[in-house]
C-alpha positions in Angstrom: 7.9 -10.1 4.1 6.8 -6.4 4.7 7.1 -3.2 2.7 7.0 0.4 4.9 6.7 3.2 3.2 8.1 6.9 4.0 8.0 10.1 3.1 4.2 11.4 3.0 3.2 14.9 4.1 1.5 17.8 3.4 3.6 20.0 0.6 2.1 23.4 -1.6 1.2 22.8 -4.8 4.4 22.8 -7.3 6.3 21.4 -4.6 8.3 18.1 -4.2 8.4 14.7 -2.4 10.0 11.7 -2.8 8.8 8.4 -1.2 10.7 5.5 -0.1 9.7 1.7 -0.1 11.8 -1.0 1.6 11.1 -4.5 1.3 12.1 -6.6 4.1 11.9 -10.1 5.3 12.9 -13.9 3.8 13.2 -12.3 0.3 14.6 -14.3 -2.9 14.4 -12.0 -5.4 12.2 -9.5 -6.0 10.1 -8.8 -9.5 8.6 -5.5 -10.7 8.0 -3.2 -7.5 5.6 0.1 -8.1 3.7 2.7 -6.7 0.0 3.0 -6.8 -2.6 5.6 -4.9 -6.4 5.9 -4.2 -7.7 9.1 -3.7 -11.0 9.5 -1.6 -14.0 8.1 -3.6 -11.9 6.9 -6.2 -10.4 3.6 -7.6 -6.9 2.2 -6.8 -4.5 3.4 -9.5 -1.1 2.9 -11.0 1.1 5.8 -11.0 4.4 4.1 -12.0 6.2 0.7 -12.3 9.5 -0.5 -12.3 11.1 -4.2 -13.4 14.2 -5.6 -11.7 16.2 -4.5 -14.9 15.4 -1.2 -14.6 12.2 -0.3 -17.5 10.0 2.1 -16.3 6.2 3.3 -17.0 4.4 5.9 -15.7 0.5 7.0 -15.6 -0.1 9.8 -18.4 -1.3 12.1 -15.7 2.2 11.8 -13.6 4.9 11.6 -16.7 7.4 14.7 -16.9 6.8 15.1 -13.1 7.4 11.9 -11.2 10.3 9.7 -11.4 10.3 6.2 -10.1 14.0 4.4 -9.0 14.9 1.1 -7.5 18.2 0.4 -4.9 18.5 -3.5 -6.3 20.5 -3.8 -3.3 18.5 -2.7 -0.5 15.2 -3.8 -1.6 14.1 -0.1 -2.3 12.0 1.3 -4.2 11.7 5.3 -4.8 9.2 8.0 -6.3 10.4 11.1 -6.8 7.6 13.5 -7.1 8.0 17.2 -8.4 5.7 20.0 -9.5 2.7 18.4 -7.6 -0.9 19.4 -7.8 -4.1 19.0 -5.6 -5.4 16.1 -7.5 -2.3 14.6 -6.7 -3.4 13.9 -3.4 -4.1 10.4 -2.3 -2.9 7.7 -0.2 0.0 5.9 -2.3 0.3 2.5 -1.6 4.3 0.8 -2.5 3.4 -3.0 -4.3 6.4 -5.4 -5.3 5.9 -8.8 -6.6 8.7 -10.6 -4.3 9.7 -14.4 -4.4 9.7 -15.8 -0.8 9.2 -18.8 0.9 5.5 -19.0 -0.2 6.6 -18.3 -4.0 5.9 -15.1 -6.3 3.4 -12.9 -4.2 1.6 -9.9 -4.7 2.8 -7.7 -1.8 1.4 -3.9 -0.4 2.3 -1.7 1.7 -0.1 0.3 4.3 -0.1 3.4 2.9 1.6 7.0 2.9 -0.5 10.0 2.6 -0.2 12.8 0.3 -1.6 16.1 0.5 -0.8 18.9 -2.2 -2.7 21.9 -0.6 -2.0 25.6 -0.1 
């Protein structure tokens, strides 16, 4: 199993990106899938969730701006990011908690970077 991630660039602040997360592999069924970033010198943090029946939750300092989406069918998970600011930048990480062949796992993905600067 492998999530990729797609998407990252370099955008102006109040501009928009969406990310994509596919999950690929010997999958079963596949739990709650998020997005979570880490900006440099700073912890690991969620940014927004999303179960397999579709409820939501965002971090307080993302709601009104980003919207997170799932394709049930493709294994896809998107973030659709609008008015961004510089301390939006970070490297955001895709997660889904996917049932395989060695059970529910945790799974990451390496990492697309974003970079809100005029």
């Amino acid at each position: 199993v492998q999530l990729v991630e797609s998407g990252g660039g370099l955008v102006q602040p109040g501009g928009s990106l969406r990310l994509s997360c596919a999950a690929s592999g010997s999958i079963f069924s596949i739990n709650a899938m998020g997005w979570y970033r880490q900006a440099p010198g700073k912890e690991r943090e969620l940014v927004a969730a999303i179960t397999n029946g579709g409820s939501t939750a965002y971090a307080d300092s993302v709601k009104g701006r980003f919207t997170i989406s799932r394709d049930n069918d493709k294994n896809t998970v998107y973030l659709q990011m609008n008015s961004l600011k510089p301390e939006d930048t970070a490297v955001y990480y895709c997660h889904a908690y996917i049932y395989a062949d060695s059970g529910w796992v945790d799974y990451w993905g390496k990492g697309t970077l974003v970079t809100v600067s005029s």
